[in-house]
N, C-alpha and C positions, 0 to 999 in steps of 0.2 A: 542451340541451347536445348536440353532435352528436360521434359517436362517431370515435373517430382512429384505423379501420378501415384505413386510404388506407397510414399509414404501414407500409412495410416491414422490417422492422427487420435484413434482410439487407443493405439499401442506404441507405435515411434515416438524414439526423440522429436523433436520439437527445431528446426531448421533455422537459423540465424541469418537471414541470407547479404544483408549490408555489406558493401564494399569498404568497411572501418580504415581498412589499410590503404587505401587508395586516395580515398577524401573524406572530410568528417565534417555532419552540419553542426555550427557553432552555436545559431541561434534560429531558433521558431519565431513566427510571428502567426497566430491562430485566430482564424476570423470565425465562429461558430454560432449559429442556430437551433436550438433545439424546438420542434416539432413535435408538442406531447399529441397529437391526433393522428399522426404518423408515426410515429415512434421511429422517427430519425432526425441526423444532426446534420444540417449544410453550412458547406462552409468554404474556408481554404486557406491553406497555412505556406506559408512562404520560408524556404530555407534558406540560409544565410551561410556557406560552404566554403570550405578549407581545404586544399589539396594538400595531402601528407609530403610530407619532404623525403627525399630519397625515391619517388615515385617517380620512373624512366617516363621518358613520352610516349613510348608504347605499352601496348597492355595487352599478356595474353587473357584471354576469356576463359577466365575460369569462376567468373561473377555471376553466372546464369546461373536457376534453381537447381542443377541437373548436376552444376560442378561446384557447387559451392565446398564442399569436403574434400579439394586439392591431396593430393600424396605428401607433397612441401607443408611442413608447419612450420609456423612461425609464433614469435610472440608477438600477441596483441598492441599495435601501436595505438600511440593517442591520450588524451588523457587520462590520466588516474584519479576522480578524483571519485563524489562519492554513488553507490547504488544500493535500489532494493529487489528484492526477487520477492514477488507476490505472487505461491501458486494458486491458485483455487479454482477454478471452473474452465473448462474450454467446449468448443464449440466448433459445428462442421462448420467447414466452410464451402461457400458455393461458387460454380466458375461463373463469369459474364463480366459483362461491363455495361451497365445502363447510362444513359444520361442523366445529366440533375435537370430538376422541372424549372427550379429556378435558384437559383444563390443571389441573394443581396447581401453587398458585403456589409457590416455594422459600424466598420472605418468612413467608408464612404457618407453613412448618414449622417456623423458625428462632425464631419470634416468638408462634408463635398466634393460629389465624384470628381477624380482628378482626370486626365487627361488620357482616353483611353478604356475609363473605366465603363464606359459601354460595349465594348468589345467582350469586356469579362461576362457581362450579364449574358449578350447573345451567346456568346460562347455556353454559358452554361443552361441555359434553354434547350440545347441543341439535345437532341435525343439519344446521338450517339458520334460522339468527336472520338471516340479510340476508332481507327483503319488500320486493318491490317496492312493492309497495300504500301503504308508511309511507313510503318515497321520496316517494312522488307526494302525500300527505298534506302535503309542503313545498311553499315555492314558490320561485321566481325572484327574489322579494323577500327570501328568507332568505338570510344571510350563510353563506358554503361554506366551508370549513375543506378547504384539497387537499392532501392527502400525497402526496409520490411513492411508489408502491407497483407492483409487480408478483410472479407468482408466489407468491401469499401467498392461504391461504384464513383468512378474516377471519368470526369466530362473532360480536362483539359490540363495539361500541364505547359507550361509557358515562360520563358524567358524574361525577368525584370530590367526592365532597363531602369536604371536607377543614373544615368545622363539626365534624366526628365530632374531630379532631384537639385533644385536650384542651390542647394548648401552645400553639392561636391564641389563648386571650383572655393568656395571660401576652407573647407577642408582642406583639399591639396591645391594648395595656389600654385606650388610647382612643375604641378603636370597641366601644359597646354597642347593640346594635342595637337594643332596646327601648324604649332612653329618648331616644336620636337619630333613632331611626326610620329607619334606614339597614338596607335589605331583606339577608336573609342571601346574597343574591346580588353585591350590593356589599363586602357583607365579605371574604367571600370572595377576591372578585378582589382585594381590598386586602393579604389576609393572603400570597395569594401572589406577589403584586407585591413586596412585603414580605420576602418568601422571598428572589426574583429580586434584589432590590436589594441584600441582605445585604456587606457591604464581603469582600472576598475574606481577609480577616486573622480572619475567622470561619467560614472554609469548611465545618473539620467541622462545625459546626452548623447551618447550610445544608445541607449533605447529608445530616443526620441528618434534618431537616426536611423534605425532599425523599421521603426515605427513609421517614419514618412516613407521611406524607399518600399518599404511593403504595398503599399497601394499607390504605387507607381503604376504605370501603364506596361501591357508587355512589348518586349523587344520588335520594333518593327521591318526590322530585317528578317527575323527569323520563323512567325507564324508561331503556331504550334510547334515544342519538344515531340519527337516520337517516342511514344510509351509502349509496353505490352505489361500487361498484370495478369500472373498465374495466381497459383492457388496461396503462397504465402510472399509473395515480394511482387512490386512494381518497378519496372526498370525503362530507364528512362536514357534516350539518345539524342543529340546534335549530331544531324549531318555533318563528315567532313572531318567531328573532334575527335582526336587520335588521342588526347590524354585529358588529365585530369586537370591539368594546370590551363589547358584550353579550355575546360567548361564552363559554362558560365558560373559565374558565382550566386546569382538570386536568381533562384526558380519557385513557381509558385504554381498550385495544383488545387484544381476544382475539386469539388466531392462530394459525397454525398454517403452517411453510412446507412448500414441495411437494418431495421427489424431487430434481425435475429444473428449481427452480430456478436462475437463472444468477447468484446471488452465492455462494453457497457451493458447493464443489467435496465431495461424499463419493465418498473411493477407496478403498485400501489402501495403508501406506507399503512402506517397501522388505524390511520386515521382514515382508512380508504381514499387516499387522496392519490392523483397520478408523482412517479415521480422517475428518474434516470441517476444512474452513477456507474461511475467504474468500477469494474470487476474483481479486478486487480489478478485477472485471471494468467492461465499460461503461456497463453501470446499477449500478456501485458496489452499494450496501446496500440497496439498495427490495425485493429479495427475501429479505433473511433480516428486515428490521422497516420497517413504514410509515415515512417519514421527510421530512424536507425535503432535497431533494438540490442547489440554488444552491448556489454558495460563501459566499454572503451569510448564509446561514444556520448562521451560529455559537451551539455547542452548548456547555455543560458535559456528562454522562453519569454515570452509574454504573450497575453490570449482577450481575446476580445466575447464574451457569451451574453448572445442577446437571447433572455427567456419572456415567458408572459411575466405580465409586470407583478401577481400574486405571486411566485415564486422566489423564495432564496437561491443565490446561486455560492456556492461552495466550491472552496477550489485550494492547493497547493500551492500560496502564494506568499508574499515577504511581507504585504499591508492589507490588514482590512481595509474593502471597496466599501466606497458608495454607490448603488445602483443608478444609471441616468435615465431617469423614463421618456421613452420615445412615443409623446401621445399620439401618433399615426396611427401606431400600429398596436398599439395596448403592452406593446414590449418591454423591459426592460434591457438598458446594458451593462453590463458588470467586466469591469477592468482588473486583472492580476497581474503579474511579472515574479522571476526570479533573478537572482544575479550571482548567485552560485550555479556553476555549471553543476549540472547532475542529468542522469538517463531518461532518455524518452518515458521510461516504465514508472518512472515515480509522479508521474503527472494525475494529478487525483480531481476528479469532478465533481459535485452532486447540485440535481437540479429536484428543489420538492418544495410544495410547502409547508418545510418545516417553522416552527416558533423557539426562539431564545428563552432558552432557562437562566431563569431568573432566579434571585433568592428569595422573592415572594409572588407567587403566581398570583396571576392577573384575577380577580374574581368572573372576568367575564368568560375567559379562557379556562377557568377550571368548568361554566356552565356549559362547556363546549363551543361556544361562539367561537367558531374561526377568524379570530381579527387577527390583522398581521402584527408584530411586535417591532423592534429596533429596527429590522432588517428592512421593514417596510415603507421607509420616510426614504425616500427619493429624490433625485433635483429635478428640474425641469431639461427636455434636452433642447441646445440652441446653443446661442449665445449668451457671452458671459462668461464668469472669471474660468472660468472650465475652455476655453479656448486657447490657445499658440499657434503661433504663426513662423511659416521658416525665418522669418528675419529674427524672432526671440529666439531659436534653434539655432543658427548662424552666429547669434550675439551672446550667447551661453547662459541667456535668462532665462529662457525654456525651464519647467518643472514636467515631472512626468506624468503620464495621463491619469496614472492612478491619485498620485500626489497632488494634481490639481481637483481631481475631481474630490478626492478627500477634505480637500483645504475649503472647497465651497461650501457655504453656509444651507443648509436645510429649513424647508419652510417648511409650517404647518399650517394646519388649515383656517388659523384664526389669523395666519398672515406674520406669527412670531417667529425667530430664527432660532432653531436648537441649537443645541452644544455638538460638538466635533462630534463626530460616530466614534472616537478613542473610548468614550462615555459607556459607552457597552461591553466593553473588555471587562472582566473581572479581574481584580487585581486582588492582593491577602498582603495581611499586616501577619509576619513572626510572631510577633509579637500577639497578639488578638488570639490567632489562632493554638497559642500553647506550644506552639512548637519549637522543637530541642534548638538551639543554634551550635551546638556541635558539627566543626566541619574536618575533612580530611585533609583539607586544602595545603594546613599547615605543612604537612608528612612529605611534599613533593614539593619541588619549584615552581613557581607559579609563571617563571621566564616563558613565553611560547616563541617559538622562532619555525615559520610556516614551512611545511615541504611541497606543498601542494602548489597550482598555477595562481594566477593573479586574478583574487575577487574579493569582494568586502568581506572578511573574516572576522565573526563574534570572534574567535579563541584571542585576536588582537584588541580586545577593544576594551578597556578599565572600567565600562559602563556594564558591561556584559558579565564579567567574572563578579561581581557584587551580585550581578540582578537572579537571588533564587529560585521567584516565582515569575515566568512571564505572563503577559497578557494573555488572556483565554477566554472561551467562550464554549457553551454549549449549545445543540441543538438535537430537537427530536420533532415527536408527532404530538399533537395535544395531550392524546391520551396516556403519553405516559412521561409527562411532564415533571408531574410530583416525582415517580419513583426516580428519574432522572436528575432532581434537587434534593433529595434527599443521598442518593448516592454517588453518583457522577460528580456533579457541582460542588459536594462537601467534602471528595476526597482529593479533589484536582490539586488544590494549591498543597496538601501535604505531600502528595507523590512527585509535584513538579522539585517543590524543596527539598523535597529526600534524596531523587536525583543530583540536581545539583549538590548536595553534599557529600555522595558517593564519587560522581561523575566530573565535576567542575561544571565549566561553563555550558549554559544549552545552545547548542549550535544552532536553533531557528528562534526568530523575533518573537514568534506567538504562535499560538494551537487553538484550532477549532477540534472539537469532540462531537461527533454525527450520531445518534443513537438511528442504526440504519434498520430499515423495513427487514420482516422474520426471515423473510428467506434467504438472509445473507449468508454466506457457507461459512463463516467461522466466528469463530469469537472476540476478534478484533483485527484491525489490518492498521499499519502506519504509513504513512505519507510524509513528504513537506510539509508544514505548516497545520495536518489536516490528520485528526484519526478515526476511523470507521470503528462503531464496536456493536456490540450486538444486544440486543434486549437481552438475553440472557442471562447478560452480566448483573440486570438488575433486580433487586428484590421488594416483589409486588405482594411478600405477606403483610404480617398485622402489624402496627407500630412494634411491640416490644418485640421483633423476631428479625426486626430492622438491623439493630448493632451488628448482629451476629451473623447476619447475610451479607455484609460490608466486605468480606475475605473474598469473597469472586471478583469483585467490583473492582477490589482495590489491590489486588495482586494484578487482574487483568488491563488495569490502567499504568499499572509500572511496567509490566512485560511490553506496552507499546511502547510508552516514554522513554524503555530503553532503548529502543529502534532507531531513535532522533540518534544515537551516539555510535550501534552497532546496528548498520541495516540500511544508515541512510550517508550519515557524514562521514563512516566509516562503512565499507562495503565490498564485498565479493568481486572479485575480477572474473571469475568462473564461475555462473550461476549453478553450477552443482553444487559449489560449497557451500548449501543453504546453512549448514551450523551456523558458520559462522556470522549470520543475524540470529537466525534461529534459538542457535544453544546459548549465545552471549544472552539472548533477550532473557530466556528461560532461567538461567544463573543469578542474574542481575536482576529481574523480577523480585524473587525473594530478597536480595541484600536491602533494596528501595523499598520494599514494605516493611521488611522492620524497621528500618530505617523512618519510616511513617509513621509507624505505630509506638514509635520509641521507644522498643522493647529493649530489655536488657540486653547484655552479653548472653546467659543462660539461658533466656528466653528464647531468644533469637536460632542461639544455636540447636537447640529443643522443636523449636518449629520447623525450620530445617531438615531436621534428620527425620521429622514425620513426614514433609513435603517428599525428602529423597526415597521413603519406604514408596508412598504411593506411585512416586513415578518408575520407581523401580519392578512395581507390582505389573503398570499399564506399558514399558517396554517388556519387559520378557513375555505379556501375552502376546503383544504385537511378534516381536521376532521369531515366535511359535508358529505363527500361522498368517506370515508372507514371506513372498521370493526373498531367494539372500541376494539378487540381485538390487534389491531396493533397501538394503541394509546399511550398507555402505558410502560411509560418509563423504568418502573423496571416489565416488565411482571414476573418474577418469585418470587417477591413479599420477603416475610417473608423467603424463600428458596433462595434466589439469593447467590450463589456461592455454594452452595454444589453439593457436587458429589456422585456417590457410591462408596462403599468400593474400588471398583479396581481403582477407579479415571475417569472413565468413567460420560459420561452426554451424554445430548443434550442441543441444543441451539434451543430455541421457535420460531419458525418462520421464522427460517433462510434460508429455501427452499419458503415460499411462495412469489408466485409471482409477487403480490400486493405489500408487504413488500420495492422489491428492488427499487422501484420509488417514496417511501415516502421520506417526509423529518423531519416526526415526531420529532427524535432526534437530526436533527439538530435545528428546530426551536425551538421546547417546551421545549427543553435543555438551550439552549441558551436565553427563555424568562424565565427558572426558572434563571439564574444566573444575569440578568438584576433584576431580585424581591431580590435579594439576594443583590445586591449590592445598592437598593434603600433604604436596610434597616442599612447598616454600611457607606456609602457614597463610591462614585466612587474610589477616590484615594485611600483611605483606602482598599476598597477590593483591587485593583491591588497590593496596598504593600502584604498584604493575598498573593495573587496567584505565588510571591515570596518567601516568607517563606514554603508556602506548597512545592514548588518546591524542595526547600532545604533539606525539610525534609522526600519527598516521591518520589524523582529521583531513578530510576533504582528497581523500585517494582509498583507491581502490586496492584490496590485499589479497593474497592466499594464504592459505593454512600455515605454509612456512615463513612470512613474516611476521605471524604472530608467534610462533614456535621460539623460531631464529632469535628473535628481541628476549623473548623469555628467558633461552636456557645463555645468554647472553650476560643477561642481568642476576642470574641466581648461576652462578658455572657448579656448584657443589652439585648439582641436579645431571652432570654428565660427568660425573665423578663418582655418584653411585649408579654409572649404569644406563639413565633416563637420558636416551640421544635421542634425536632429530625421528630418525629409522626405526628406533623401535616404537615411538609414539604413533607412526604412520602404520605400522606393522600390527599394532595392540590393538589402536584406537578408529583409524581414519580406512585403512584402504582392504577390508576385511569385514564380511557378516559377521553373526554374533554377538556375544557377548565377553568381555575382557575379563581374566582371571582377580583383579582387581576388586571389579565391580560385583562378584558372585562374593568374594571374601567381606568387603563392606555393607552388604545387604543383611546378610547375619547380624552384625552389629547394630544398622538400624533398625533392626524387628526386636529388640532388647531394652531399644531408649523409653524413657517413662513412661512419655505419652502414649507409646505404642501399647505400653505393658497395660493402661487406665484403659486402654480399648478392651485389649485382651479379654479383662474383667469382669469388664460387661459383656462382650458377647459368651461370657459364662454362665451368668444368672440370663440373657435369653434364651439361651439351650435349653436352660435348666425346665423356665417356663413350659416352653414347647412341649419338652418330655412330659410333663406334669398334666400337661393337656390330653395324651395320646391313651386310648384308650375307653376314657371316659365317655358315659351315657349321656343322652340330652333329655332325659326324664327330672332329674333335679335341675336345679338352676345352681349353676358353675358358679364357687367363689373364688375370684381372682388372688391369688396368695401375694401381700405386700410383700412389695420390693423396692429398697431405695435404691433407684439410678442415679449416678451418676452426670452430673453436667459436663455437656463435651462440645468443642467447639466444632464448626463447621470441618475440618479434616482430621476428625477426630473421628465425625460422625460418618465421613466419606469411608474411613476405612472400618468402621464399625459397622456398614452395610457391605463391603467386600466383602469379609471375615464371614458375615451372615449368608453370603451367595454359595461360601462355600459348604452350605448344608444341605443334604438332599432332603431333609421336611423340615418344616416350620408349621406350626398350626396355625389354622387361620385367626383364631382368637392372639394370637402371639404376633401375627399378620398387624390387626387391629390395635394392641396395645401398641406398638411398633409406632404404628402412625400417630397415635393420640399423647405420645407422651412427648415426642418430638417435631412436633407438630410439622409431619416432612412435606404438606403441600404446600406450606409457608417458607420452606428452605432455600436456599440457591440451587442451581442449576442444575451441579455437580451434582447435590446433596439429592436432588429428584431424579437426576438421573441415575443414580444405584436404585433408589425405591422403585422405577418403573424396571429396572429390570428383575427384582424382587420380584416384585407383582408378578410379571410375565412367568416367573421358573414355578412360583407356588400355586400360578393359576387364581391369583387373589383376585374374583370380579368383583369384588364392591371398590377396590379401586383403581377398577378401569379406566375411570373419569378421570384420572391423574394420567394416567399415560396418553389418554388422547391430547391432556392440554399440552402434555409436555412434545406429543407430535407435532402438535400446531404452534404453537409457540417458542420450539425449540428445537427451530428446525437444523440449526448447526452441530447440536448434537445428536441427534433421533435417529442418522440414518440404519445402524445395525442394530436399533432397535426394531425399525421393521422385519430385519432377520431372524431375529430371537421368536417374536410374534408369529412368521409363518413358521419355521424349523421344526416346534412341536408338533404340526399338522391340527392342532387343535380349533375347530368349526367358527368357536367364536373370536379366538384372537385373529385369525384369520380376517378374518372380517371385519374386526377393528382396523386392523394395516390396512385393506382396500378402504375403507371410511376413514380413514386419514390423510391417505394417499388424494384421497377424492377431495376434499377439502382445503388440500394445501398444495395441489401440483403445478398448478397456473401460476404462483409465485415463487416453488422452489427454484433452487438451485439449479442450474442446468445438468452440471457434473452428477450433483446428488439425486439428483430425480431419475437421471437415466441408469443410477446404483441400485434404486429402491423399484423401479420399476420393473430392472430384472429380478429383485426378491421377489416381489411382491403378484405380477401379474404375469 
């Protein structure tokens, strides 16, 4: 196997190296530690493995790092169902293989070490169980088992025997191996094929099954699996196995992650408190656990995370957990599960102590006292109703770990039992809240008839299509508690309702909202169950400047919520196609805020055609000055989704470091589906984005089964012309910009709202002029002028308009800020003034641009550019005293952008 040295991971694609096509793991079982004094995670996750069918019993090796990019393409086997691509940050990675100091598993404590399980501890004690020597003891004829992995130091990989599992012979009564002669090797793979197969209307019992054979003991025939781990994949051999259908089915792998792995982020939040989450970066999750990272490789999960017992633990799952406290060790454990299969990459973490927004903060909590909130009523760990036993697992009495620990009763400290932890979900009355009950729902069938594999499907369920608002909760740092209840918490249940009334049904039970520490790189990320967003989004001015700072917040809460439909339950087979999460979110962002804000028809479409100026303004600067190679929506062109025989690929671009600060995808995404919807009409398309829903929830798509269903459904659209080909030709597989889109941007520079800008950025010319010239012997009388009241992307493009003048006065500077009070504004709206500031050399408000460096750090980075470009002494120097201030938390990707500006 030759080593994938060559690649750069500053500039290369991005390498997929899983053997998708050969065998797929079906289900994780995640035993994890988090170590905030070490800033690492131990643990060990167990895979649960399926050999592809049609897969010969031999196998040429073309699985190693070195051949993973076959000449042979194929299409991606395996399931379809749904995925996200989350680029943002990546990170060197380093070669070795250390030992873990120690893994206790968190099952074990809960359960008691089972039979064997001291083997696992010394095993991972050991300083170094990877040998080369046992490597080389295999051969090229042995079947390879390739995980994507990096950043991960790997003690032990090992064979489960799940024989020890006294509920396999009540499972398969029929296989006895003694009198059939059927080797316990066969059984074996029978019993957990068996597992695998299990009809999803029995899930707990499947996961409980999943769940016990995990901390089975390892195989005692076979020792240690031989492993070797390069720089992005871990690959794993049995002596002897010539295929896939000979390996074992449960392997399970020691670990331990690094520091300064590039999946997980450890900082501090804003409360200065420690905390960890995932990155959601460009190797996704191969640095916090070995995985299969294709799209193709659809997953169930369940995950076991023992933190310090002050901490919330946060995670992508199907029910809010109760914590169990393990008083030994001051630990908590916190239990999640999924049962929609979905990709290793969507596994979302965060460990901090955050506190629950409430809708009336805590008096103690606004005086800063750190008391924990919901999150922090715990059980006792032991015995008691939080217990099962294989015989209730065998007799199908069994509930699941998360579900029993749910169902137990919460003490407090005066010895009274709480109410269920359900109690903390926020829930919204329609009714209460004002809002429209206009739905779409009418306009389409509401029949669903599932395409996808067999899991518990909301789209089937008559509890589900009623339910507009689900369950939610939010979470942040104290300190910005309120502005998180005042804006997060109060826009949640309109944007959940609005979706549903655009969307149908929401495809996940409930949503956590995370207000994450500054140096997150973007302005929001979506998950399962779970969405990341960024302080940015909230507005920390005066009360009255509140309403009108709600359009960041609440447009950036629908652009995730679209996620849950395009991004997650619906998703990319070929992670280059990020439009299509990307541009779908971006599209459907604005239909769902109006849709919130219950604006009119006129209204709506008025806001609209502002929104499409502006993005139209910030793509054409982008595709001015980047590669056309990073232009291009469907870069793999006529090849987008094929793999090599072993199911391996790479993903184009997804290390460069240009790439992660475009917005290509989301905008030219979002302007093809804007051309696509001028040609069947508004309403019409949104009914479309319904029906597709229906019929492509829970798999995974390309560009041309979105296309395909379209011009299907509307044929008069390939009767004037608009085929399959030229849409690829116009929009998808080509830099630039579309002749389309140059002809409709004239038109939205003309709409009203554009024109109310226009008008004012006339009488501040006028100003400015009026300024120019004059002495500073008299004292200047400012000449009245009625301005105009203009909303937040009103006032975004009214600070453009203004950049494009080579003077402003600085008194014209000043009334600028004092009449719209821009340090009070959102994000966006500081972000045009800081770079005002920077062109006119405005120092009295330099103080806004450092807060906006420190606090806003998702959008700041080519502000540092702007800042040194002029060569001017003191902005200069502002950039390195920003830089100096926020580099120990920034972003990885962004810091190493701004440190080439800057230093």
């Amino acid at each position: 196997m030759e080593p994938d040295g060559d690649l750069n991971p500053d500039t290369d694609d991005l390498p997929l190296r899983a053997n998708t096509n050969h065998i797929l793991v079906r289900h994780y079982v995640l035993d994890l530690t988090v170590h905030f004094e070490r800033k690492v995670i131990s643990g060990s996750v167990v895979f649960f493995l399926e050999p592809c069918s049609g897969v010969g019993t031999t196998v040429k090796d073309d699985t190693g790092p070195g051949n993973g990019d076959g000449a042979r393409t194929v299409e991606a086997r395996g399931s379809q169902n749904a995925f996200v691509c989350r680029s943002q940050d990546e990170d060197t990675v380093e070669d070795g293989t250390k030992g873990l100091e120690e893994t206790t598993t968190s099952i074990e404590k809960m359960f008691g070490a089972v039979e064997g399980g001291s083997q696992l501890q010394t095993a991972a004690k050991a300083k170094s169980i990877q040998s080369s020597h046992l490597w080389e003891t295999t051969s090229d004829g042995d079947f390879t088992l390739v995980l994507d992995c990096c950043d991960l130091n790997v003690s032990k990989v090992e064979e489960v025997d799940v024989a020890s599992v006294s509920a396999m012979s009540n499972l398969l009564p029929e296989v006895d191996c003694e009198r059939s002669g059927v080797s316990s090797v066969s059984s074996q793979a029978a019993f957990i094929q068996a597992i695998i197969s299990t009809s999803s209307s029995q899930w707990r019992q499947k996961h409980q099954l999943f769940s016990l054979c995990s901390r089975a003991s390892g195989a005692q025939d076979s020792a240690s699996l031989h492993f070797q781990r390069d720089r992005w994949s871990l690959q794993v051999r049995k002596k002897g196995v010539a295929s896939p259908q000979e390996f074992p089915r449960a392997v399970r792998i020691c670990y331990e992650t690094r520091p300064t792995g590039g999946s997980v982020r450890w900082t501090k939040d804003q409360d200065d408190r420690v905390c960890v989450y995932t990155a959601g970066s460009p190797i996704n999750n191969r640095a916090l656990f070995p995985c299969q990272e294709p799209p193709v490789a659809m997953s169930t999960w369940q995950a076991t995370v023992r933190a310090p017992s002050e901490c919330v633990v946060l995670m992508s799952g199907e029910e809010q957990t109760v914590p169990i406290e393990d008083g030994d060790t001051h630990f908590s454990v916190w239990n999640y599960y999924v049962t929609m299969p979905m990709p290793a990459s969507t596994f979302t973490l965060a460990v901090g102590h955050w506190h629950q927004v409430t809708a009336e903060i805590p008096t103690a909590l606004e005086r800063g006292v750190r008391d924990r909130t919901d999150c922090g009523k715990t059980a006792k760990l032991g015995s008691g109703p939080g217990e099962w036993t294989e015989a209730d697992l065998t007799s199908g009495l069994g509930s699941s770990i998360s579900a029993v620990v749910k169902g137990s009763p919460l003490t407090t400290g005066s010895g009274d039992q709480t109410t269920r932890p359900d109690s903390t979900f926020c829930c919204f009355s329609l009714e209460d809240g004002g809002l429209s009950v206009t739905d779409y729902s009418g306009m389409v069938d509401d029949g669903i008839s599932c395409s996808h594999g067999d899991y518990p499907c909301r789209f089937t369920e008559q509890s589900a299509r009623s339910q507009r608002v689900i369950p939610h909760r939010v979470f942040g740092p104290v300190c910005l508690l309120q502005e998180a209840q005042m804006g997060v918490l109060k826009l949640l249940p309109q944007c959940l309702a609005a979706a549903h009334t655009v969307l149908g049904v929401h495809p996940f039970p409930r949503l956590d909202v995370l207000i994450v520490p500054a140096g997150f790189s973007s302005l929001g990320m979506a998950s399962p169950h779970i969405i990341f967003l960024s302080q940015s989004v909230l507005c920390a001015g005066r009360p009255g400047s509140r309403e009108n700072g709600l359009s960041l917040c609440g447009s950036r809460i629908c652009h995730e919520i679209a996620h849950s439909w395009f991004g997650l339950v619906i998703g990319a087979r070929d992670w280059t196609e990020e439009w299509i999460s990307e541009g779908f979110a971006t599209y459907l962002e604005d239909i769902i805020w109006a849709q919130a804000q219950q604006l009119s028809l006129q209204e709506t479409a008025e806001q609209s055609d502002l929104k499409a100026l502006l993005r139209w303004r910030r793509l054409s600067d982008e595709l001015q000055n980047s590669e056309e190679a990073l232009q291009i929506l469907r870069p793999n062109m006529e090849n987008t989704g094929q793999v090599s025989e072993s199911g391996s690929s790479t993903v184009k671009h997804a290390l460069n470091p240009d790439k992660t600060f475009m917005q290509v995808h989301y905008l030219k995404g979002y302007f093809l589906l804007r051309f696509l919807a001028s040609q069947v009409g508004e309403q019409q398309f949104i009914n479309f984005f319904r029906l597709f829903v229906k019929q492509y929830h829970g798999q995974l798509i390309l560009s041309q089964d979105f296309l395909r269903m379209l011009l299907i459904t509307f044929p008069d659209m390939e009767r004037k012309g608009l085929t399959l080909s030229a849409i690829y030709a116009d929009w998808l597989d080509r830099p630039g910009i579309p002749k389309w889109l140059y002809e409709r941007s004239a038109v939205w520079s003309q709409a009203r709202l554009v024109k109310e800008v226009k008008a004012e950025v006339v009488k501040w010319i006028l100003l400015s002029q009026s300024h120019q010239g004059k002495g500073r012997k008299r004292k200047r009388i400012e000449p009245k002028v009625n301005y105009k009241e203009v909303t937040s992307e009103q006032l975004v493009m009214l600070l453009e308009l203004l950049l494009e003048e080579e003077e402003l006065s600085m008194a014209t500077m000043g009334a600028l800020k004092r009449t719209y009070n821009l340090q009070d504004r959102d994000a966006e709206v500081r972000h045009r003034w800081c770079e005002l500031v920077v062109k006119h050399a405005y120092t009295r408000a330099y103080t806004d641009v450092e807060h906006f460096l420190v606090h806003d750090q998702a959008m700041g980075v080519y502000l540092y550019g702007e800042l040194m470009v002029k060569e001017d002494a003191e902005q200069q120097a502002l950039a390195r005293r920003c830089l100096s201030l926020v580099q120990e938390e920034m972003d990885q990707s962004a810091r190493r952008v701004v440190e080439e500006m800057v230093l």
